[in-house]
C-alpha positions in Angstrom: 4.0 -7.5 -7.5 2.7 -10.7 -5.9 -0.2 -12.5 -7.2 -3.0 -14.0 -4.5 -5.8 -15.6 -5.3 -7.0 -13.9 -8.5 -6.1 -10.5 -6.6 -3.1 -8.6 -7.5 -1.1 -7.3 -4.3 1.5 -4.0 -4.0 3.3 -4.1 -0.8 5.6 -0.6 0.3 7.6 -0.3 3.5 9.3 2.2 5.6 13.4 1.5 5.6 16.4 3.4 6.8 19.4 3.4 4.6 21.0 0.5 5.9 18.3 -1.5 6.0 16.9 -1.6 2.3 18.7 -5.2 1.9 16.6 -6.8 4.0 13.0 -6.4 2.8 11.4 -9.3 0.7 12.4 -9.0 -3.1 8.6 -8.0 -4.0 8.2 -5.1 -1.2 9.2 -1.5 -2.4 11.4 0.9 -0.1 9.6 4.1 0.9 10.5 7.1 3.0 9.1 7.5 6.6 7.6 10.8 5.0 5.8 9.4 2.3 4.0 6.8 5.0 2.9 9.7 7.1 1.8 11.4 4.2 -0.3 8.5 2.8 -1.7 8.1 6.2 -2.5 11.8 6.3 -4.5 11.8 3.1 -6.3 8.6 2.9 -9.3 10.1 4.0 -9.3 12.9 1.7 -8.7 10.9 -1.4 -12.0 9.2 -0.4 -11.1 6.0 0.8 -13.2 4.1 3.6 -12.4 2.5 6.4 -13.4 -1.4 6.7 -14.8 -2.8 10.2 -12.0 -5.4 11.7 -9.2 -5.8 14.0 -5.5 -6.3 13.8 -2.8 -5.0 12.8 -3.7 -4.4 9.6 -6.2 -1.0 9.2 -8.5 -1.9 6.1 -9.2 0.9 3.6 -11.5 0.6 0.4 -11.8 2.7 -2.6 -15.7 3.3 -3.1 -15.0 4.5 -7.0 -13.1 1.0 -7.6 -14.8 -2.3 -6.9 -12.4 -4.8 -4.7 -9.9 -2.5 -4.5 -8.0 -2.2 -1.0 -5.5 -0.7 0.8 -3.9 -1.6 4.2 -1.8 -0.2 6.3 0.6 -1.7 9.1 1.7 0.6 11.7 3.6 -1.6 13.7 6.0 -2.9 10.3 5.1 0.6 8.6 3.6 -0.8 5.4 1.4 -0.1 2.9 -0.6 -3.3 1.1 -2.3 -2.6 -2.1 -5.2 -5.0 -3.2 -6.9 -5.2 -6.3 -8.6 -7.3 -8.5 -6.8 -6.4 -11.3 -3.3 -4.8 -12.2 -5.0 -1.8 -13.4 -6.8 -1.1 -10.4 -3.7 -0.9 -8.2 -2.7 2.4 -10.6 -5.3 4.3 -8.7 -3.7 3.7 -5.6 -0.4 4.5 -7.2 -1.4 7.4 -8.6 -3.6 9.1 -5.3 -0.6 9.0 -2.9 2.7 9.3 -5.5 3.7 5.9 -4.6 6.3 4.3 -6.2 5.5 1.4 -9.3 9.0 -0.1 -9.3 11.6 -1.2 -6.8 14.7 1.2 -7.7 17.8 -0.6 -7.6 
């Protein structure tokens, strides 16, 4: 977990086998499954799209104030945002995501 400008920041990403030695030491390895599957359900968990460009798609979380999730199709990441640590839990805890990076 990263800390940016008072915001807290989760970042997950999409490896094969191989390559789960080359991702930044704060990103957590995820399954190709569990990406579709977050970007499957996003919608039904409540979450609202944000106007903008990119590459970046902007979600927010009506029920939680400053809390954001992006997603990155072209790396295949997931960014969460949040203004505090315990905000990020509900991001966590919608899609099953991971807190930790296994070793």
């Amino acid at each position: 977990m990263e800390k940016k400008d008072k915001s807290f920041v989760l970042e997950w990403q999409v490896v094969s086998l191989s390559g789960a030695g080359n991702l930044a030491k704060h990103v957590i390895p995820i399954e190709g499954m569990k990406f579709k599957e977050v970007r499957k359900q996003i919608r039904l968990k409540g979450y609202r799209r944000l106007p903008g460009e990119g590459a970046e798609i902007k979600y927010s979380q009506p029920s939680v104030r400053g809390l954001t999730l992006a997603l990155n199709e072209g790396q295949r990441s997931i960014k969460a945002i949040a203004p505090g640590q315990s905000s990020l839990s509900q991001i966590i805890n919608d899609f099953d995501l991971p807190m930790y990076r296994s070793s």
